[in-house]
C-alpha positions as CSV (number, residue, x, y, z in Angstrom):
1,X,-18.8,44.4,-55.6
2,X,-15.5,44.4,-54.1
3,X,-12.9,41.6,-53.8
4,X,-13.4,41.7,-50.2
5,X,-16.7,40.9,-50.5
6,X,-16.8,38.3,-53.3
7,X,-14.2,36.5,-51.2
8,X,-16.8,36.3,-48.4
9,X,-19.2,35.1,-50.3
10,X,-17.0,32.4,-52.3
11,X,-15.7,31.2,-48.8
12,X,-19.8,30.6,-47.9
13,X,-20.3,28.6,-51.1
14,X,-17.0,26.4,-50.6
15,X,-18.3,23.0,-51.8
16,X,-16.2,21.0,-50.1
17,X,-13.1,21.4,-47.2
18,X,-10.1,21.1,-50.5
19,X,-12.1,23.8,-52.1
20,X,-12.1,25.9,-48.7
21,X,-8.3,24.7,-47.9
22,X,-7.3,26.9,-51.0
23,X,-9.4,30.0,-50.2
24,X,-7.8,30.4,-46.9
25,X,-4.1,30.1,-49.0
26,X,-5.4,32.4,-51.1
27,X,-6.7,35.0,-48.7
28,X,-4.2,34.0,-45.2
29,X,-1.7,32.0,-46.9
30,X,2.0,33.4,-46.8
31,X,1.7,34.7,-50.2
32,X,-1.9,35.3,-49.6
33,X,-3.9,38.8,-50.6
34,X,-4.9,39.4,-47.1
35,X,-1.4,38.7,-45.7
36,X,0.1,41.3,-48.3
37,X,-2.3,44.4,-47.3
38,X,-1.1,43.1,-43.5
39,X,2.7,43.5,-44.8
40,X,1.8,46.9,-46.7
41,X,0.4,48.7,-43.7
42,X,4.3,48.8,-42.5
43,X,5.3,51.2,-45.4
44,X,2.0,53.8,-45.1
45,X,2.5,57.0,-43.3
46,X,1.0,57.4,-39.7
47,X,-2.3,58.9,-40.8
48,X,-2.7,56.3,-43.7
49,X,-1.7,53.6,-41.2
50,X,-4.2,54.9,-39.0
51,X,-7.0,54.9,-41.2
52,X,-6.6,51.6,-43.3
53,X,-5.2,49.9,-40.2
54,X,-8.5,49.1,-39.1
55,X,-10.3,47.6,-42.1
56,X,-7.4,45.5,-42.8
57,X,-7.9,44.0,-39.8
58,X,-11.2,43.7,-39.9
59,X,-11.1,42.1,-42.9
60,X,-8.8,39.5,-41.7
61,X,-11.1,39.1,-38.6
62,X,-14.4,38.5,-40.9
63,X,-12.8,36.0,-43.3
64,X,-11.2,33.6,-40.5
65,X,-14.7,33.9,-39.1
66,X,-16.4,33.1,-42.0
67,X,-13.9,30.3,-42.7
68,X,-13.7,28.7,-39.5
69,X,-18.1,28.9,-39.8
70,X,-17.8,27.6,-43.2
71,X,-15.3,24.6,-41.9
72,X,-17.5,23.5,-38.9
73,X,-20.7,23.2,-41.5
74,X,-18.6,20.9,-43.7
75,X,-17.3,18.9,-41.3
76,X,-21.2,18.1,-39.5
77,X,-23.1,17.7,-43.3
78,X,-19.9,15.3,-43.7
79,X,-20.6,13.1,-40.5
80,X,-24.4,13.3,-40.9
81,X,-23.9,12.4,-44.4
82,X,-21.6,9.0,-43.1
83,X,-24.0,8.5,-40.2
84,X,-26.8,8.0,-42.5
85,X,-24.6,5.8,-45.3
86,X,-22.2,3.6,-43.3
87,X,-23.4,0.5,-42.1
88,X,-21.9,-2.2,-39.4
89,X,-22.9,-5.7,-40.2
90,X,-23.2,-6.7,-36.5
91,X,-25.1,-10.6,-37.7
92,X,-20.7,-11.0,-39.6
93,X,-19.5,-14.1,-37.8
94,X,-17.2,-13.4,-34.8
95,X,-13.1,-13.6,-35.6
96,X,-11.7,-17.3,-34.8
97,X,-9.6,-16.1,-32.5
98,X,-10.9,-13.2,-30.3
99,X,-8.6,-10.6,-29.7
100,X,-8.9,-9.6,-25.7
101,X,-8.3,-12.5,-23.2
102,X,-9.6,-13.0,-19.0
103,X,-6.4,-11.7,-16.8
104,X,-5.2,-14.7,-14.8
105,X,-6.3,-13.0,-12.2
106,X,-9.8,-12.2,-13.0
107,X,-10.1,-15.9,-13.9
108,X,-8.5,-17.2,-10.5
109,X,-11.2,-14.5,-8.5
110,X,-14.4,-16.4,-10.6
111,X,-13.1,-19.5,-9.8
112,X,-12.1,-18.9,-6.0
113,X,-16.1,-16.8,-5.4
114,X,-17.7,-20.1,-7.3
115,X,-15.9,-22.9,-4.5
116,X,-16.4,-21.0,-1.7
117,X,-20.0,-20.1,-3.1
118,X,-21.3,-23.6,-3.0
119,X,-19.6,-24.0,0.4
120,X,-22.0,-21.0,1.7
121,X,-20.0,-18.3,1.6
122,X,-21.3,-14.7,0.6
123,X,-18.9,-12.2,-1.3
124,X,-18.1,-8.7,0.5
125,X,-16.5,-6.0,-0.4
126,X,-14.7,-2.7,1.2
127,X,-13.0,0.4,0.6
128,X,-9.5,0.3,-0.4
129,X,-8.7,3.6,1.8
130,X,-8.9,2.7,5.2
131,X,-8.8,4.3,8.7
132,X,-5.9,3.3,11.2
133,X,-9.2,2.1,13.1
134,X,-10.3,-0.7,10.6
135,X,-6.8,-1.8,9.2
136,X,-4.7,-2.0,12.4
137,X,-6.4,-1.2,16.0
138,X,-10.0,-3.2,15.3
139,X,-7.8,-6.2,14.3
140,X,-6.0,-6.2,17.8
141,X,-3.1,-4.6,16.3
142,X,-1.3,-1.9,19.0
143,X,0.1,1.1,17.5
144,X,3.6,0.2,18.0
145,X,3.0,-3.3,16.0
146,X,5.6,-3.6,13.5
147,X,2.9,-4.0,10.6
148,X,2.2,-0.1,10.8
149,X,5.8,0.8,10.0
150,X,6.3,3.5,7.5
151,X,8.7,1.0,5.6
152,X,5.4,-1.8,5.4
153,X,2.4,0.8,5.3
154,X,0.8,3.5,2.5
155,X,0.0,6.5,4.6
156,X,-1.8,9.0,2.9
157,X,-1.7,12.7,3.8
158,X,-4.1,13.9,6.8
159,X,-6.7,16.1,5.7
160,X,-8.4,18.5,7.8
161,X,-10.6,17.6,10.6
162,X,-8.9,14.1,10.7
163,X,-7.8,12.5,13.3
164,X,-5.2,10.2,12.2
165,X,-3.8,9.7,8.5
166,X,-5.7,7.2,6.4
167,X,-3.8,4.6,5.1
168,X,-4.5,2.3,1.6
169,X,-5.5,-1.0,3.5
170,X,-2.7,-4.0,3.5
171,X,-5.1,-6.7,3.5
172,X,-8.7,-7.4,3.4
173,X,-8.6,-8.0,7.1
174,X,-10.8,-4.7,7.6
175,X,-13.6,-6.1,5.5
176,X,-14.5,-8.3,7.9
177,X,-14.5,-6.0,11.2
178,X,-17.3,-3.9,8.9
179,X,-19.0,-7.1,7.7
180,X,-19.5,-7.9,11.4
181,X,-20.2,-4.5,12.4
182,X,-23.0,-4.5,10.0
183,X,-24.4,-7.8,10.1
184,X,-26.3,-10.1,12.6
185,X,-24.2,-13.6,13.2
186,X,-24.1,-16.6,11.6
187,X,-21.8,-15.3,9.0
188,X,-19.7,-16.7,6.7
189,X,-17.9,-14.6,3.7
190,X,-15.0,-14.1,1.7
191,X,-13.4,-10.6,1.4
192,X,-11.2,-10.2,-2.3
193,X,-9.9,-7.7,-3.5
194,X,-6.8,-5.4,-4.0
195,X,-4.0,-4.4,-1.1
196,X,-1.4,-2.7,-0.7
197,X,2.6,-2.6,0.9
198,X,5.9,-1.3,0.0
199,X,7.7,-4.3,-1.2
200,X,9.0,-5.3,-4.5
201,X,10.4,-8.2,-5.8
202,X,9.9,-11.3,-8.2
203,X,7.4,-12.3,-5.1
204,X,6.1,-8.9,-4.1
205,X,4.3,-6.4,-5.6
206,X,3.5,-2.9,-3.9
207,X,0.0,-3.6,-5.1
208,X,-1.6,-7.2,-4.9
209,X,-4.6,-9.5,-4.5
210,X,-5.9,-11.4,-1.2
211,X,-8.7,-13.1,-0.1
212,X,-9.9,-13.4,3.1
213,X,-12.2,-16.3,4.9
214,X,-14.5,-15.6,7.8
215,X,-16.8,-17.7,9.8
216,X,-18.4,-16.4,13.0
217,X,-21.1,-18.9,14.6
218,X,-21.7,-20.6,17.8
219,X,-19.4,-23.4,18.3
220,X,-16.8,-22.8,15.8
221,X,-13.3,-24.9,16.3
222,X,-10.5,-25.5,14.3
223,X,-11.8,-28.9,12.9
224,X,-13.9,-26.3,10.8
225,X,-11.4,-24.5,9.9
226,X,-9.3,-27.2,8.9
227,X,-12.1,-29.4,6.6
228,X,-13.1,-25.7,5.1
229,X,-9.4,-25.3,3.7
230,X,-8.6,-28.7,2.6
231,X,-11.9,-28.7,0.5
232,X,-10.8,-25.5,-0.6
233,X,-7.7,-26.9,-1.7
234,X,-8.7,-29.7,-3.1
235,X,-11.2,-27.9,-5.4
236,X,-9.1,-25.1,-6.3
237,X,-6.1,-27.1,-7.4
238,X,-8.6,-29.8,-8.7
239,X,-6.8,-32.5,-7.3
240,X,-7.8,-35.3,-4.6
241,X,-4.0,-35.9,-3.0
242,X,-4.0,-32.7,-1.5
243,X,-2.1,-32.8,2.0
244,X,-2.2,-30.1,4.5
245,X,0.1,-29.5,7.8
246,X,-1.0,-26.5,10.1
247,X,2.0,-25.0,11.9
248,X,1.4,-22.8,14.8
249,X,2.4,-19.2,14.1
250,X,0.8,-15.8,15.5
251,X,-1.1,-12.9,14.3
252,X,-2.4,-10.6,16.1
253,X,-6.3,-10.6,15.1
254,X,-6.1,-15.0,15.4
255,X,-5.5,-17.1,18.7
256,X,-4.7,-20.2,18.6
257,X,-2.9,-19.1,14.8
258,X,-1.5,-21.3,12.1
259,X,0.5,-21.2,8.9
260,X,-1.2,-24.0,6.9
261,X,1.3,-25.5,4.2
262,X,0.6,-27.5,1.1
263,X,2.4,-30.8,-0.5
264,X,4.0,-30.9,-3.6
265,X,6.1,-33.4,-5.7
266,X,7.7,-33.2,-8.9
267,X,5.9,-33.7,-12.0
268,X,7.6,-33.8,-15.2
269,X,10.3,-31.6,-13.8
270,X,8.1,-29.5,-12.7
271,X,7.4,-29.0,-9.0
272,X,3.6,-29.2,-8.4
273,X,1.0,-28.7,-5.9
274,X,0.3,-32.4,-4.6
275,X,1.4,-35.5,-3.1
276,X,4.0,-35.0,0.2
277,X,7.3,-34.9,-1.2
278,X,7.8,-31.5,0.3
279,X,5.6,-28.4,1.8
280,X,4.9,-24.9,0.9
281,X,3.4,-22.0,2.8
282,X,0.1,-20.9,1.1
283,X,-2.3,-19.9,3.9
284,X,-2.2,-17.7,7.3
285,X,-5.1,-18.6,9.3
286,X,-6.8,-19.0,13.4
287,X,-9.6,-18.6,15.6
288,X,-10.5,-15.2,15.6
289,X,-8.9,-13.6,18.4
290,X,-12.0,-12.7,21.4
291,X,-10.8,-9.0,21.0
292,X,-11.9,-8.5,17.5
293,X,-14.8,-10.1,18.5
294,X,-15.7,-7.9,20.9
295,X,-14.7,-4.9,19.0
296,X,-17.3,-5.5,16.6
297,X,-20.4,-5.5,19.3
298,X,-20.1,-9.4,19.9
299,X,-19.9,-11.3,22.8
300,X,-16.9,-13.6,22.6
301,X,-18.4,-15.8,24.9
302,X,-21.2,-16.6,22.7
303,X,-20.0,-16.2,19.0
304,X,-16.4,-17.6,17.6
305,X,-15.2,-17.8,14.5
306,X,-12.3,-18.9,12.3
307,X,-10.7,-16.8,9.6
308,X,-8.0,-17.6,6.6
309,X,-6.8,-15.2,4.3
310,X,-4.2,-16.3,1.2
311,X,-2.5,-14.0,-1.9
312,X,-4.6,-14.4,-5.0
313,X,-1.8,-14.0,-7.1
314,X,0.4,-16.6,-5.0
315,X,-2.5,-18.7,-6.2
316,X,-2.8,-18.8,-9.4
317,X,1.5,-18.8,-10.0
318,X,1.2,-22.2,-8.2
319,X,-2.1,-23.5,-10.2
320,X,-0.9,-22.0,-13.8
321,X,3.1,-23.0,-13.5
322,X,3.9,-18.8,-13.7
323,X,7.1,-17.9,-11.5
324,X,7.6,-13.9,-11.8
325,X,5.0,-11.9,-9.6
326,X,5.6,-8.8,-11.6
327,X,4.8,-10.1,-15.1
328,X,1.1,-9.4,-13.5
329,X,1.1,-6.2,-13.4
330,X,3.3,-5.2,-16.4
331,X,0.4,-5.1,-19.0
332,X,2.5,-7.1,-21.9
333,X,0.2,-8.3,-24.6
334,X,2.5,-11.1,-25.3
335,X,2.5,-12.5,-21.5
336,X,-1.2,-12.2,-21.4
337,X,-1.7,-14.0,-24.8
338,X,-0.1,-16.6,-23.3
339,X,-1.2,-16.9,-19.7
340,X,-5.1,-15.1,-20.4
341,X,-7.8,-16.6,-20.6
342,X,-11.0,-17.2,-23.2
343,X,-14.2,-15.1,-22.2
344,X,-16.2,-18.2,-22.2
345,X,-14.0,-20.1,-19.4
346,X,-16.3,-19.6,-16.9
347,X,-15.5,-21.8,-13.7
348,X,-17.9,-24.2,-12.6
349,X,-17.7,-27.2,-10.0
350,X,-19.5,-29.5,-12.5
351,X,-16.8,-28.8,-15.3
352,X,-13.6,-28.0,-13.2
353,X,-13.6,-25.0,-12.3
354,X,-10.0,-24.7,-13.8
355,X,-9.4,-23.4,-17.8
């Protein structure tokens, strides 16, 4: 029997991956037998050359083979071997202090779906690519409004076959043109979810949160819309000295319009949502413009509505005392150890829906 062939069968009976670690040394290794008859074939004449070329190779081929087979049965008897010894005690008692944590934002969504939920409100959702159709033009919005700037707006490459560009939505606005598009009145819903516009400071993100109110029945007016946000308010912020002022603004897709602003005072040196020392700017909301009524299949003679829309994140900075946008969306373990919160905070009216 030839070394060749003992080698082959020794790399076969390798007991274990050490043992096979030293056969390939032995055999491919620098200094290795293999390697030597490789460097040898460089001082052989062309007709020796030619003839043990080819077996030298062949050789080298057949034991990497039978190594690498050798290797891969190893390795699977090894994992069966641990599959069928190693255990995982899943009845251990859970760590004291778990180690993931809600995002602030996660926790400000549950609690915003759970107030507007036992004020009648349904959740819907929407793609965050949109057409020029549902994000600007359904939402009275002419193509030379300022909103679909290149300098405000994400427009993504035209593909072929469309029309215009599609663009990643900037608010949830469109979620209620395809809400109503799709869906009899009465309706009443709230539209979160993510947006998107080029701006970027300790305020701004390119990439934030919104949600979006909308009521479409028969006799809507604004003494709806105002009672809907100052519970709202009241509930979110959990807090019964909640004052509202509703300044008349415009937007396109709302007529009459209104910026509604919040009190605050100062708490502890902190400023505060509450009281009427002074007023901030939380909400953009109106009567939905007749329009966007009619560009869903409605007659705005019959069916009007209110809508509200706010920043999620704008939210919970005032609510949790956080004053840097961009520490959302920076994923630091540190800042979301402080600010997260516990899986089991689940918001509730009866409890507080706060943490």
């Amino acid at each position: 029997m030839d070394d060749s062939h003992k080698l082959l069968i020794d790399i076969a009976a390798a007991s274990d991956l050490s043992v096979l670690e030293q056969y390939r040394v032995s055999a491919l290794g620098k200094s290795g037998s293999i390697t030597a008859l490789l460097k040898a074939l460089g001082s052989m004449d062309p007709a020796t050359r030619s003839t043990e070329g080819p077996k030298v190779h062949a050789l080298r081929e057949a034991v990497g083979a039978a190594l690498a087979s050798r290797k891969e049965a190893l390795e699977t008897a090894d994992l069966d071997r641990k599959l069928a010894t190693e255990t995982l005690d899943l009845t251990l008692p859970e760590p004291d202090q778990p180690a993931g944590s809600v995002h602030p934002i996660s926790q400000v969504m549950d609690e915003l779906a759970e107030i507007f939920a036992d004020l009648g409100f349904a959740v819907a959702e929407g793609p965050e690519i949109e057409s020029q159709w549902y994000n600007f033009s359904a939402l009275n919005m002419p193509e030379n409004h300022p909103a679909r700037a290149m300098q405000d707006t994400f427009y993504l490459e035209r593909q072929e076959g469309e029309d215009e560009a599609k663009v990643l939505r900037t608010h949830t606005s469109p979620v209620q043109i395809r809400t109503m598009e799709s869906n009899p009145p009465p309706l009443r819903i709230i539209a979160p979810g993510r947006v998107y516009r080029s701006d970027s400071d300790a305020t701004h993100t390119p990439m934030f949160h919104q949600i979006e109110g909308l009521v479409i029945d028969r006799a809507i007016h604004m003494g709806h819309l105002k009672w809907t946000l100052e519970t709202f308010l009241k509930a979110f912020f959990e807090r019964d000295d909640i004052a509202i002022r509703m300044r008349p603004s415009y937007f396109p897709f709302t007529e009459p319009s209104a910026e509604v602003d919040v009190g605050w005072s100062v708490e502890r040196g902190r400023r505060v949502v509450g009281g009427q020392e002074g007023w901030m700017e939380v909400l953009g909301s109106g009567m939905v413009h007749p329009r966007v009524i009619a560009n869903c299949g409605l007659d705005p003679a019959e069916w009007q509505g209110f809508a509200f829309g706010t920043g999620v994140d704008r939210l919970a900075m005032l609510k949790y005392g956080m004053d840097d946008l961009r520490a959302f969306f920076d994923a630091d373990l540190r800042w979301l150890k402080h600010y997260g919160f516990r899986f089991l905070d689940v918001p509730t009216l009866s409890g507080g829906v706060g943490a």
